[in-house]
N, CA and C atoms of all chains as a GROMACS GRO file, in nm:
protein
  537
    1UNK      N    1  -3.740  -2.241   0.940
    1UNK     CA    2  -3.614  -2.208   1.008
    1UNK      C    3  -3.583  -2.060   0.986
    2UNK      N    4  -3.530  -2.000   1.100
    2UNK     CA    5  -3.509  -1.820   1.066
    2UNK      C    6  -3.402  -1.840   0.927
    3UNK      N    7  -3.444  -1.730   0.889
    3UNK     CA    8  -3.365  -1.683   0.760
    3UNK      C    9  -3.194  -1.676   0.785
    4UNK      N   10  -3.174  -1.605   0.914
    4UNK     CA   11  -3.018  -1.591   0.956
    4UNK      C   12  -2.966  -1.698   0.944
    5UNK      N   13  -3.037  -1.826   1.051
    5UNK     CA   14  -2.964  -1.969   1.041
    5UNK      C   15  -2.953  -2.008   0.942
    6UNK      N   16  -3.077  -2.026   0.825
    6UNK     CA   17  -3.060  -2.111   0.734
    6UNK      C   18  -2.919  -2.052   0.634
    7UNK      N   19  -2.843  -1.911   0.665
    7UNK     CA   20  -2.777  -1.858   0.576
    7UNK      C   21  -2.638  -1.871   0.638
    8UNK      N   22  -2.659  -1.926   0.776
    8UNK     CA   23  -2.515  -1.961   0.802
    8UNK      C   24  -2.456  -2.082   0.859
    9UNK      N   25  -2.549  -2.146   0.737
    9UNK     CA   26  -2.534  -2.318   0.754
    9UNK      C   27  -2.409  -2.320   0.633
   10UNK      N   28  -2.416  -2.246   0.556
   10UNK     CA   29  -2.283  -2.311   0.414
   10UNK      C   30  -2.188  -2.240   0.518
   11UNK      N   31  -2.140  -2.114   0.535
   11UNK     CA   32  -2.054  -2.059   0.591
   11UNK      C   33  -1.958  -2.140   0.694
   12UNK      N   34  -2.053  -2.169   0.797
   12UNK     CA   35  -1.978  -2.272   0.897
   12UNK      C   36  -1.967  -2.430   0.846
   13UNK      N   37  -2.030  -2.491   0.740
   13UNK     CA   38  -2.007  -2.616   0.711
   13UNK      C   39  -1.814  -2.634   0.636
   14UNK      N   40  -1.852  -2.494   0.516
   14UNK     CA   41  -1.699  -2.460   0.452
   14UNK      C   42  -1.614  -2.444   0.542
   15UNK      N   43  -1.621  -2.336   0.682
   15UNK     CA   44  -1.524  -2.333   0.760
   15UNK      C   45  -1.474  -2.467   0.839
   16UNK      N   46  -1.556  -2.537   0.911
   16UNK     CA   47  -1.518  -2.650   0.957
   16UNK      C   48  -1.422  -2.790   0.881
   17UNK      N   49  -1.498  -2.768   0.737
   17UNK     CA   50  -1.419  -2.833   0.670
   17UNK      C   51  -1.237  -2.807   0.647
   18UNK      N   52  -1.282  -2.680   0.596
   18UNK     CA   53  -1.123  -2.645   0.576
   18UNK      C   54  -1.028  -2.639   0.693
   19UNK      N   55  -1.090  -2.578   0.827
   19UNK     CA   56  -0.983  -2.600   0.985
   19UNK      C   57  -0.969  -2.720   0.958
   20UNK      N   58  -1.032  -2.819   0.946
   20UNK     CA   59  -1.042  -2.930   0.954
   20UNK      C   60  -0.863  -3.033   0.879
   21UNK      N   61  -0.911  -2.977   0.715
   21UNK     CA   62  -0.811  -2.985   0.642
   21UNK      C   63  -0.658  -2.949   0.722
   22UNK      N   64  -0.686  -2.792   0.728
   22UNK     CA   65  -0.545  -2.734   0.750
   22UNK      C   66  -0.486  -2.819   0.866
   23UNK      N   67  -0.590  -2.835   0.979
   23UNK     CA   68  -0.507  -2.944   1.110
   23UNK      C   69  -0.459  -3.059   1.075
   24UNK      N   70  -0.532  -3.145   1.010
   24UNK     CA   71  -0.501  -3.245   0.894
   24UNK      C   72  -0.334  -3.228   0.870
   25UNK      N   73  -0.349  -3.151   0.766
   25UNK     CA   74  -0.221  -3.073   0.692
   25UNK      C   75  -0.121  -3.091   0.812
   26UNK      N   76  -0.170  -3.014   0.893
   26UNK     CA   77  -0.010  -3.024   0.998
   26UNK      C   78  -0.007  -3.120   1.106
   27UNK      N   79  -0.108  -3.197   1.126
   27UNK     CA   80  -0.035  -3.313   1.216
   27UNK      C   81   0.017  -3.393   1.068
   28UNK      N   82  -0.012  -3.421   0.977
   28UNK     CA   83   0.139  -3.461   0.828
   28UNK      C   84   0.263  -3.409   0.894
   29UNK      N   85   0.238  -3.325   0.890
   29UNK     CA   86   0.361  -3.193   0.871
   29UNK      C   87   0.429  -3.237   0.996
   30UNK      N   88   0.368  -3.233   1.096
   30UNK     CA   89   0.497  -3.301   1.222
   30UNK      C   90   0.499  -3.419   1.235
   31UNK      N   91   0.458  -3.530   1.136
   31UNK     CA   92   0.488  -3.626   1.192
   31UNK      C   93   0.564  -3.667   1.093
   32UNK      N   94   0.557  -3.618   0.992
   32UNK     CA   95   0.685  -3.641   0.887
   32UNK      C   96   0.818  -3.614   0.908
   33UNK      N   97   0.773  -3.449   0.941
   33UNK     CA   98   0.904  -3.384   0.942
   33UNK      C   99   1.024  -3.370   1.035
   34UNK      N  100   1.118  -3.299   1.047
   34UNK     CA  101   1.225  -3.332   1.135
   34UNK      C  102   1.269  -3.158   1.203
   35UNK      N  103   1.283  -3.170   1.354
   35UNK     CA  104   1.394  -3.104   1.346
   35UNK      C  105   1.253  -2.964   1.374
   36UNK      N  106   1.366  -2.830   1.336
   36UNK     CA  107   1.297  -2.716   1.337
   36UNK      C  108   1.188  -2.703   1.250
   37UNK      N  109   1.213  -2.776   1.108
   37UNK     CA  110   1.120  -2.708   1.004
   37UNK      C  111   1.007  -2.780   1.006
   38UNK      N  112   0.953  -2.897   1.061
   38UNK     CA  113   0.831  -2.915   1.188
   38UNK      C  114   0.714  -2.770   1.173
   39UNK      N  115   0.811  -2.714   1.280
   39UNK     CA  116   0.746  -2.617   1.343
   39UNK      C  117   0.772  -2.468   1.259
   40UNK      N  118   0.815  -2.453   1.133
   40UNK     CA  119   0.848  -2.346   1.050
   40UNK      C  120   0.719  -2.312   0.964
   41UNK      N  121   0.749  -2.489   0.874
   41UNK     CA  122   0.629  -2.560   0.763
   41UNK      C  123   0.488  -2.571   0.845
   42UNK      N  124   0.472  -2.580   0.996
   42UNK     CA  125   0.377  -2.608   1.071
   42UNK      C  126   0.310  -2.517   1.076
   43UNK      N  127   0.367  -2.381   1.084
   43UNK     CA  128   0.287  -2.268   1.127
   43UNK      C  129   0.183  -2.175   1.064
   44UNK      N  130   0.241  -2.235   0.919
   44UNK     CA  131   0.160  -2.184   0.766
   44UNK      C  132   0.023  -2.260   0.765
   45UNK      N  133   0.007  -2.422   0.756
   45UNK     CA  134  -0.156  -2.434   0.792
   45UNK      C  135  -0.188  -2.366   0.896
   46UNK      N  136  -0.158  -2.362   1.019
   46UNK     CA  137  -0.202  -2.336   1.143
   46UNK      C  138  -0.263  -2.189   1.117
   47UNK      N  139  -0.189  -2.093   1.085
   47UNK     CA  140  -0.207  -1.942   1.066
   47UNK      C  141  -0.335  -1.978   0.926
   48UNK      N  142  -0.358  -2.015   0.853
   48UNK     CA  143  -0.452  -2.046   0.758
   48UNK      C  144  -0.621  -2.026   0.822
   49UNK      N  145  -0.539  -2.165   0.879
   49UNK     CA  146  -0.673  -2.211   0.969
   49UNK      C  147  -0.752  -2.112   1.063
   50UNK      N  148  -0.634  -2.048   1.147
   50UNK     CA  149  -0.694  -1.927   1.207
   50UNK      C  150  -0.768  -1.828   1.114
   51UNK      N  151  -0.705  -1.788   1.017
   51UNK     CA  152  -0.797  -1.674   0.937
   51UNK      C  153  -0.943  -1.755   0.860
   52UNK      N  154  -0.925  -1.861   0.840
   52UNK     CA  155  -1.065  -1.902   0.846
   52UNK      C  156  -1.137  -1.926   0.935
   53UNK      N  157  -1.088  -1.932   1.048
   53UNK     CA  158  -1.224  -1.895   1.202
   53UNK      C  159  -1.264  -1.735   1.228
   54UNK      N  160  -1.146  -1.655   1.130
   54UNK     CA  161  -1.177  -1.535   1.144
   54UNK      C  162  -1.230  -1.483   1.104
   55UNK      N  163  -1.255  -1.534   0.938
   55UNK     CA  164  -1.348  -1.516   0.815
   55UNK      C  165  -1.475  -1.542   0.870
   56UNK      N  166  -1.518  -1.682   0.904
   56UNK     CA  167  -1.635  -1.762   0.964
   56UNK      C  168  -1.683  -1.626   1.072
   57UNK      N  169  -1.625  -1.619   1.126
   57UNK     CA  170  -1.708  -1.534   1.285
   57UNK      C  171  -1.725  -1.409   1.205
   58UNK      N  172  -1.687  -1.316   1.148
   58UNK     CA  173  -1.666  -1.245   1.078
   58UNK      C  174  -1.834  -1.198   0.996
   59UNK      N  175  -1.824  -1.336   0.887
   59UNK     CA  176  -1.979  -1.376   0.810
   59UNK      C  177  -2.054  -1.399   0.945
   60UNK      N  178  -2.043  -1.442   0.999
   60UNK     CA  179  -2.188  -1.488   1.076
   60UNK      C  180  -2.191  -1.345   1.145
   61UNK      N  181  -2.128  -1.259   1.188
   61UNK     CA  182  -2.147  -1.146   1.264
   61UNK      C  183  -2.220  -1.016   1.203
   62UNK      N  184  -2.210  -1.059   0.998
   62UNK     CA  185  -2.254  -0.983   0.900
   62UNK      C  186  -2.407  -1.034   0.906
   63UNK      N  187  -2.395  -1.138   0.881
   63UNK     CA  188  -2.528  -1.226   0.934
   63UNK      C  189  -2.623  -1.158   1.055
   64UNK      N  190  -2.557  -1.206   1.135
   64UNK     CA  191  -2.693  -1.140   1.243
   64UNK      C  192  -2.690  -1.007   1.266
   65UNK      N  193  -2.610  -0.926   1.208
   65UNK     CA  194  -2.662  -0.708   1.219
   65UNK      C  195  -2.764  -0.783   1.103
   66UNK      N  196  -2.792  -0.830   0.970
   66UNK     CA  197  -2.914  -0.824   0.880
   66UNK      C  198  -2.850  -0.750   0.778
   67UNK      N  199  -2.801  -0.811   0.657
   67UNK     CA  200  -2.752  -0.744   0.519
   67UNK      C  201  -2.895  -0.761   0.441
   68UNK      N  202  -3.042  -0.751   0.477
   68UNK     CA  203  -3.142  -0.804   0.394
   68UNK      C  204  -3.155  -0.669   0.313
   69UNK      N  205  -3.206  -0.709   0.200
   69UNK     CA  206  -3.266  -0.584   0.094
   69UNK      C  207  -3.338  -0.504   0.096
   70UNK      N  208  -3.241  -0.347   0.170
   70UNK     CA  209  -3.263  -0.222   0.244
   70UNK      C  210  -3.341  -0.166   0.147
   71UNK      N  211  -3.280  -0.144   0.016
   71UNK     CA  212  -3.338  -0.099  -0.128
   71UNK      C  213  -3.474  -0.109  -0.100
   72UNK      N  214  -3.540  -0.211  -0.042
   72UNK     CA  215  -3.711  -0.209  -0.089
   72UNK      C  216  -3.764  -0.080   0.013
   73UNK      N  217  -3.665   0.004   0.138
   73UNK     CA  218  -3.758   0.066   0.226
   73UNK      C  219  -3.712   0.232   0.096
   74UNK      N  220  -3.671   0.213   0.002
   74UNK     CA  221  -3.720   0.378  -0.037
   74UNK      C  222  -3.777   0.352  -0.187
   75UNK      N  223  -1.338   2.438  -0.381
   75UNK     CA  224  -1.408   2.386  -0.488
   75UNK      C  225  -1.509   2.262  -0.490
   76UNK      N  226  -1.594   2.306  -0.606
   76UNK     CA  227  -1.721   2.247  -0.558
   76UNK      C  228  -1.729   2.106  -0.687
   77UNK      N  229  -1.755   2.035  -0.671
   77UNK     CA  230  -1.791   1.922  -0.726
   77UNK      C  231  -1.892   1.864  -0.756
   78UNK      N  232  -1.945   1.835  -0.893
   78UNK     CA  233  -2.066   1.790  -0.896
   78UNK      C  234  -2.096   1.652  -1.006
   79UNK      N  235  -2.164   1.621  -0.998
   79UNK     CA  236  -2.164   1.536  -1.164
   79UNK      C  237  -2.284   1.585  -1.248
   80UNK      N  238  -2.325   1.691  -1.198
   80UNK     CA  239  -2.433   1.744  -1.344
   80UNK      C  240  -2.361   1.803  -1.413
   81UNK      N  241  -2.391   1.810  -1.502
   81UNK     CA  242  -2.326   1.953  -1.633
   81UNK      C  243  -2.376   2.129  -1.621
   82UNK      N  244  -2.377   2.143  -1.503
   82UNK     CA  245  -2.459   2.249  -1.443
   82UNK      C  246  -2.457   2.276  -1.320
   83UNK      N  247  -2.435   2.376  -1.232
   83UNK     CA  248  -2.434   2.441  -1.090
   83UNK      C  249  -2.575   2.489  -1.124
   84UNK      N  250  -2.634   2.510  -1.020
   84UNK     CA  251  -2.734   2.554  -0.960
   84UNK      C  252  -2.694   2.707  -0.936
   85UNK      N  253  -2.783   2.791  -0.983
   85UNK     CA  254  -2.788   2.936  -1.007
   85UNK      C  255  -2.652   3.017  -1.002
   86UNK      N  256  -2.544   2.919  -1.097
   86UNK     CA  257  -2.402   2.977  -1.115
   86UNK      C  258  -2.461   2.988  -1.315
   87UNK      N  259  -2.381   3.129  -1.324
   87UNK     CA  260  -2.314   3.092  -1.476
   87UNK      C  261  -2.149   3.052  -1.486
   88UNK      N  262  -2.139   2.962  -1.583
   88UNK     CA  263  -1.961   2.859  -1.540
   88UNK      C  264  -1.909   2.892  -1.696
   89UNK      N  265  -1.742   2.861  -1.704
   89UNK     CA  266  -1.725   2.941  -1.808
   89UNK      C  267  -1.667   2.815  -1.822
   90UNK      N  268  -1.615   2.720  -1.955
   90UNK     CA  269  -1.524   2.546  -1.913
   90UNK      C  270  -1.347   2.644  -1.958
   91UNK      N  271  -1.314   2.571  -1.878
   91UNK     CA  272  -1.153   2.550  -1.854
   91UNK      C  273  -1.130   2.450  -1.959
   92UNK      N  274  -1.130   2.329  -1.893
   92UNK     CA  275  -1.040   2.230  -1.943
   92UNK      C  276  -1.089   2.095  -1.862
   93UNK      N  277  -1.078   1.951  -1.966
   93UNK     CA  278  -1.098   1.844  -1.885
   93UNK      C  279  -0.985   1.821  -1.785
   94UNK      N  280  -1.038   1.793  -1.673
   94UNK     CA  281  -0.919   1.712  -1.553
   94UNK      C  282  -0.925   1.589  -1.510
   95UNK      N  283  -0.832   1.541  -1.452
   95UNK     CA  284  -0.843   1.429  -1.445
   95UNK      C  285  -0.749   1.380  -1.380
   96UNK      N  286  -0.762   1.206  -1.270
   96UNK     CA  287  -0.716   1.235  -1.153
   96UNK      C  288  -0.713   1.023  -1.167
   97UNK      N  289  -0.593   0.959  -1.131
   97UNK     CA  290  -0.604   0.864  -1.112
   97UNK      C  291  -0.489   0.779  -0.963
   98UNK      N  292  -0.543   0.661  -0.969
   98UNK     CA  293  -0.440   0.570  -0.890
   98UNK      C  294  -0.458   0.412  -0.955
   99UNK      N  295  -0.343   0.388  -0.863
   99UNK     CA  296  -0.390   0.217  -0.883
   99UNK      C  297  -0.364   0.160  -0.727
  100UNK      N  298  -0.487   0.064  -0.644
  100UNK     CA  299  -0.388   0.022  -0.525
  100UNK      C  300  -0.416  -0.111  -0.518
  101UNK      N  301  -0.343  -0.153  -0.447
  101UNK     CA  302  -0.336  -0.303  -0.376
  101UNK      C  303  -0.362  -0.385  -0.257
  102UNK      N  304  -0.381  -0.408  -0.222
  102UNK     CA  305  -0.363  -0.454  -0.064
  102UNK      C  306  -0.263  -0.619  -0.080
  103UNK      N  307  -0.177  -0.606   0.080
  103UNK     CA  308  -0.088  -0.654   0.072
  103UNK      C  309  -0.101  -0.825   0.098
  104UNK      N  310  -0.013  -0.912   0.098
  104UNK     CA  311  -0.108  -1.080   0.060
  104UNK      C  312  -0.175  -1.092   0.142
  105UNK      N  313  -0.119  -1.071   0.278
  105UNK     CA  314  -0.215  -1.130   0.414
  105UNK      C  315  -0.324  -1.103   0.418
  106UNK      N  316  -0.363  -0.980   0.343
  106UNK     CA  317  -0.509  -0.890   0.338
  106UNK      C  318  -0.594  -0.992   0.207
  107UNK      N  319  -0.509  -1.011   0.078
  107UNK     CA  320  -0.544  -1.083  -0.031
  107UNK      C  321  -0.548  -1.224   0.005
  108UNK      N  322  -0.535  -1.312   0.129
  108UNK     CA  323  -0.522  -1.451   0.132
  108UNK      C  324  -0.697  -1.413   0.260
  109UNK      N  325  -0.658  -1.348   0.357
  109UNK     CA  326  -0.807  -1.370   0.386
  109UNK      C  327  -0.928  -1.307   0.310
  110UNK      N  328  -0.924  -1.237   0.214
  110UNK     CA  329  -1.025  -1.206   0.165
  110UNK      C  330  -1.067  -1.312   0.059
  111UNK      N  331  -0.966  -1.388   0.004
  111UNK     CA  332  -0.972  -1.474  -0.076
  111UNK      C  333  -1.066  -1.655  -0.036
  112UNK      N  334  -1.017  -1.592   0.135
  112UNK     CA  335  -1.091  -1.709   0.210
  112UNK      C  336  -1.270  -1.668   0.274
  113UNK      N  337  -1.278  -1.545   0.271
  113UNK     CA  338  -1.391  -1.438   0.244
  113UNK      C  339  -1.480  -1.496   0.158
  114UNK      N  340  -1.404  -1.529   0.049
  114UNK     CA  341  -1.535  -1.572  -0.054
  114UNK      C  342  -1.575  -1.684  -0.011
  115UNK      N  343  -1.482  -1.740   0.015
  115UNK     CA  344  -1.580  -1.909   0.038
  115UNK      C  345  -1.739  -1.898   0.143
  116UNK      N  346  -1.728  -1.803   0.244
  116UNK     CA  347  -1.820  -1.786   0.313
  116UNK      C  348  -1.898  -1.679   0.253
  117UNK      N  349  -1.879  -1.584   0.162
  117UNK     CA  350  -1.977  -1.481   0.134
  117UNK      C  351  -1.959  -1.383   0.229
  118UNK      N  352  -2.011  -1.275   0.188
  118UNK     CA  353  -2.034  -1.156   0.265
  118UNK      C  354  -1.915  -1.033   0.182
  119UNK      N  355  -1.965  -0.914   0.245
  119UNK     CA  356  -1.873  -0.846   0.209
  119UNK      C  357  -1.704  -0.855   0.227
  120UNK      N  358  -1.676  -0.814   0.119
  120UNK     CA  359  -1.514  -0.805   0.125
  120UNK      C  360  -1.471  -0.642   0.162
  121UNK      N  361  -1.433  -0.624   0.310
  121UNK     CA  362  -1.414  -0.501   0.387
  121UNK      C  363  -1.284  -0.421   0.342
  122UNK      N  364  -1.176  -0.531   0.331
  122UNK     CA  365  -1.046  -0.473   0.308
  122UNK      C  366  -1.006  -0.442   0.135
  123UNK      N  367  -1.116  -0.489   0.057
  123UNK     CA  368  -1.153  -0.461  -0.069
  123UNK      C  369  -1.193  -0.332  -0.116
  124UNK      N  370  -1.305  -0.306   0.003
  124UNK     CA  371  -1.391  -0.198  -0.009
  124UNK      C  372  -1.329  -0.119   0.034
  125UNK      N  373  -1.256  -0.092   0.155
  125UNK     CA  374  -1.112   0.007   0.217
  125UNK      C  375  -1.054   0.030   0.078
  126UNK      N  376  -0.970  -0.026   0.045
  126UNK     CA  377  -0.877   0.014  -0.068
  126UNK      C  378  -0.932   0.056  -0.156
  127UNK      N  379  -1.089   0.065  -0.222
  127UNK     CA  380  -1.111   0.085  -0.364
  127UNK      C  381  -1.194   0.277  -0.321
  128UNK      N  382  -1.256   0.259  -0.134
  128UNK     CA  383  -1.260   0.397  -0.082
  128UNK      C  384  -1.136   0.483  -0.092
  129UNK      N  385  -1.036   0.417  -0.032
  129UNK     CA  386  -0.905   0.535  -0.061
  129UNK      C  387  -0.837   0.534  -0.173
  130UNK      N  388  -0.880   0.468  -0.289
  130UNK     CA  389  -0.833   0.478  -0.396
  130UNK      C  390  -0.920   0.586  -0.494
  131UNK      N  391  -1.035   0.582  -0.443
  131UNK     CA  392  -1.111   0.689  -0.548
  131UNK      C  393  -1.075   0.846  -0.444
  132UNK      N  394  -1.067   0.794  -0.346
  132UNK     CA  395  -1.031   0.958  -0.276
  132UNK      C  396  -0.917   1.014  -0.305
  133UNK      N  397  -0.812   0.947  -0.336
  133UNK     CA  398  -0.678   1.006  -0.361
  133UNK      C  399  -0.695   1.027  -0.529
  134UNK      N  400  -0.810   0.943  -0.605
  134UNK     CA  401  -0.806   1.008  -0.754
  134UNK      C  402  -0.885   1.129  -0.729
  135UNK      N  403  -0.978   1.161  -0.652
  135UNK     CA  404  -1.073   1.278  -0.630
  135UNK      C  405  -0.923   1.392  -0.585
  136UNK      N  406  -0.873   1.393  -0.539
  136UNK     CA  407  -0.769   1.448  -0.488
  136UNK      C  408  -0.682   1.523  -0.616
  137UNK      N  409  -0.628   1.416  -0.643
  137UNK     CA  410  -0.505   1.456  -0.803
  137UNK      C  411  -0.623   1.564  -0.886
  138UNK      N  412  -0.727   1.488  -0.882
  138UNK     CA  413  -0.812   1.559  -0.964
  138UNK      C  414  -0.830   1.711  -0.929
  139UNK      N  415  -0.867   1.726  -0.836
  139UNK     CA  416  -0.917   1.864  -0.777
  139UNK      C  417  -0.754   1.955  -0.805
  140UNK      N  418  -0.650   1.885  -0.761
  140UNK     CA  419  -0.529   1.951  -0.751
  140UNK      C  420  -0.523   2.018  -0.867
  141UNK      N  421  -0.543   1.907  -0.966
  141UNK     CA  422  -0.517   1.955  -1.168
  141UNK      C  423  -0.637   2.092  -1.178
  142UNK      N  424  -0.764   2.090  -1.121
  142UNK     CA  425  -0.807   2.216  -1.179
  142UNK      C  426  -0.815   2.297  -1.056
  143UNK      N  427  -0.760   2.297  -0.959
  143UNK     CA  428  -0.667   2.413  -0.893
  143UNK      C  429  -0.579   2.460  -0.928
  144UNK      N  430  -0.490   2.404  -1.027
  144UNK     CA  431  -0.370   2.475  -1.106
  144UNK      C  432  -0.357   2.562  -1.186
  145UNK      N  433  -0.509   2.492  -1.269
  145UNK     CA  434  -0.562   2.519  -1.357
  145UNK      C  435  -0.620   2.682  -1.344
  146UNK      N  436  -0.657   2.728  -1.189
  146UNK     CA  437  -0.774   2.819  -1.164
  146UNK      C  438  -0.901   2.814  -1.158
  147UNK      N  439  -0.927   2.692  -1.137
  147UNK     CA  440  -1.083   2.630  -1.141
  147UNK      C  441  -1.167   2.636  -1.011
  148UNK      N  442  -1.302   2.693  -1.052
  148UNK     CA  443  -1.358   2.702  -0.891
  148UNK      C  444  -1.423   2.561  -0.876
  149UNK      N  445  -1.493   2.508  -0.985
  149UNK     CA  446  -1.585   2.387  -0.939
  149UNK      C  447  -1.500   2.281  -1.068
  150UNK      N  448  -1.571   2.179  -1.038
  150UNK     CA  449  -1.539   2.061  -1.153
  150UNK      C  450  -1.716   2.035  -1.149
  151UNK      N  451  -1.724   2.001  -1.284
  151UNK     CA  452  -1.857   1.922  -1.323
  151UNK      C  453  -1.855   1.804  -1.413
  152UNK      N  454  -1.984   1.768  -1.458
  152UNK     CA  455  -1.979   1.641  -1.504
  152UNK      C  456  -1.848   1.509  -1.473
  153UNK      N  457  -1.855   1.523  -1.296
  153UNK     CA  458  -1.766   1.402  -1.262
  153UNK      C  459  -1.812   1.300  -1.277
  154UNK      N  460  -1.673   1.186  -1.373
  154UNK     CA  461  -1.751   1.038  -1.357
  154UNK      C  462  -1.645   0.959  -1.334
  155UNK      N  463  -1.683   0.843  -1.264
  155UNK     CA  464  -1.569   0.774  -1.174
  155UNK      C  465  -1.561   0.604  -1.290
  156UNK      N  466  -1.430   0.593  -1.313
  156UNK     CA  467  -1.422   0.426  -1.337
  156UNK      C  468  -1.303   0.388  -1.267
  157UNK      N  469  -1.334   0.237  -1.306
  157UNK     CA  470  -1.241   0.147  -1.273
  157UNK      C  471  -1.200   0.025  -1.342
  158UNK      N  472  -1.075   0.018  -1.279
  158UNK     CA  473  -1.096  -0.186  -1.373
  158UNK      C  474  -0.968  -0.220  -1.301
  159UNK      N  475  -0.923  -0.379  -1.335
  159UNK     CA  476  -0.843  -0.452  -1.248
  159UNK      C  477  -0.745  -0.441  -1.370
  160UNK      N  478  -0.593  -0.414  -1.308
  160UNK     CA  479  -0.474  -0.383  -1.392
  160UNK      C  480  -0.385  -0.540  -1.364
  161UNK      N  481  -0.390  -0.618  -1.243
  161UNK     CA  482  -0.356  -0.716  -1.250
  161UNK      C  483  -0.443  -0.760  -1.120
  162UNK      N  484  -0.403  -0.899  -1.118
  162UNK     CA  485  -0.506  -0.950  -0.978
  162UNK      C  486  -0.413  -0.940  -0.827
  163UNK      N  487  -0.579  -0.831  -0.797
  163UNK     CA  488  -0.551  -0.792  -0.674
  163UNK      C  489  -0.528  -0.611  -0.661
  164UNK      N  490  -0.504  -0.605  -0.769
  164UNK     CA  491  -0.491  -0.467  -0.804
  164UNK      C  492  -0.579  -0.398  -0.880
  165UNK      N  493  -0.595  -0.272  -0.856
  165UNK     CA  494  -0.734  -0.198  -0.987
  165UNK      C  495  -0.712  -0.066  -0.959
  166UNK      N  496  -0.737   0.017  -1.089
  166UNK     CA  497  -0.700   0.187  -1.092
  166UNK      C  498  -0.827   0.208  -1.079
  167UNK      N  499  -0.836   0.287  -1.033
  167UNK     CA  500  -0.966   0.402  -0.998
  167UNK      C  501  -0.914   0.543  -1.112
  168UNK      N  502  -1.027   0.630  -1.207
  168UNK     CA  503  -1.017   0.663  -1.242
  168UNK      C  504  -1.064   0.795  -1.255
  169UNK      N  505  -1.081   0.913  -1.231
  169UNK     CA  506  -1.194   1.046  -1.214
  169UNK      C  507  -1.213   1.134  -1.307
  170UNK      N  508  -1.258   1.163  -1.359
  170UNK     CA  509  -1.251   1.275  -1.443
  170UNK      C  510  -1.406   1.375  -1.491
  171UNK      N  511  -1.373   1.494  -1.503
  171UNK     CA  512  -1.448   1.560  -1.508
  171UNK      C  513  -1.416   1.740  -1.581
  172UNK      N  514  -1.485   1.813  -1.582
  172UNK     CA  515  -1.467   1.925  -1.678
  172UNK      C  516  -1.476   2.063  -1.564
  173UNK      N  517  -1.319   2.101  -1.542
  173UNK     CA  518  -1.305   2.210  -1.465
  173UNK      C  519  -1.368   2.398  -1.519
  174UNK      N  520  -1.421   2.458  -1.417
  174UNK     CA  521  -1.504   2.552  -1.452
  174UNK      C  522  -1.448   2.658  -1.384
  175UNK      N  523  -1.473   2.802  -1.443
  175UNK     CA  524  -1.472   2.942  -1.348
  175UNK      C  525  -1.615   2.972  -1.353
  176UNK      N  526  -1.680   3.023  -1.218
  176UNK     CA  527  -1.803   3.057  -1.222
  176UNK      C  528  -1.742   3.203  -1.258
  177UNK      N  529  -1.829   3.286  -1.295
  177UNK     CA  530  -1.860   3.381  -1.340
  177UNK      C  531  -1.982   3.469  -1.220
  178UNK      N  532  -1.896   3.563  -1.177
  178UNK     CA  533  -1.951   3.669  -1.109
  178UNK      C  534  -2.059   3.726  -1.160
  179UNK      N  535  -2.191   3.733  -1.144
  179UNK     CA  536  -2.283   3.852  -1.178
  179UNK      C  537  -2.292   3.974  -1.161
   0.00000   0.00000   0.00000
């Protein structure tokens, strides 16, 4: 398997998990809650979740430019 | 002024001044510290880490140079840079080095 894929199999497994969680988290969150703070308390997983799709695309984008060990060309 | 980290210019004679020395401490603010924190879980570089700890040694390179400009200093030598974490999330950058007058031939 190319080297890139096999290195951004943990990356996206962790990310999926945790969106996963945080959506989790807030369908709780509105189906508990009442009223405005619903959508107050709601917005904190939600915004979470986003910066971990942002993190994720982010690594994988470090990923395919190639961070491999430049050191060996001098 | 010229900067170096040898104990020596290249075909200068240098006369020593005085040690100088040049620091900060910075931070970055939570939103920056909550995704970098989510950074690790995936690996890779930490960008907004590396931002802050670049403009943190530049503004100690800075103080520094200022102190042996005051001083009358043309170069600084034997520069050496540290660091360490003062609380989490935070870390001083540190510079210091031995301000010089070259000497005219």
């Amino acid at each position: 398997m190319n080297l890139h894929i096999k290195k951004m199999i943990v990356p996206i497994i962790v990310s999926v998990i945790l969106v996963l969680y945080f959506v989790v988290y807030f369908g709780f969150l509105i189906a508990l809650l009442d009223g405005v703070w619903k959508f107050i308390l709601g917005i904190i997983p939600l915004a979470l979740s986003l910066v971990m799709v942002k993190v994720c695309i982010e690594r994988i984008n470090e990923i395919k430019k190639g961070e491999e060990d430049d050191i060996s060309k001098y | 002024m010229i900067l170096v980290n040898t104990d020596f210019i290249s075909g200068k004679e240098i006369q020593t001044i005085s040690l100088v020395k040049g620091s900060t401490i910075h931070s970055k603010h939570i939103g920056k510290d909550i995704a970098q924190s989510f950074k690790t879980l995936v690996g890779g570089e930490l960008k907004s880490y590396n931002e802050m700890m670049n403009e943190a040694r530049a503004l100690a390179t800075k103080r520094m140079v200022a102190e042996a400009e005051h001083l009358g200093a043309d170069a600084i030598i034997n520069i050496r840079y540290a660091s360490s974490a003062v609380m989490q999330g935070a870390a001083e950058v540190i510079v210091y080095g031995t301000a010089v007058k070259i000497i005219e031939k």
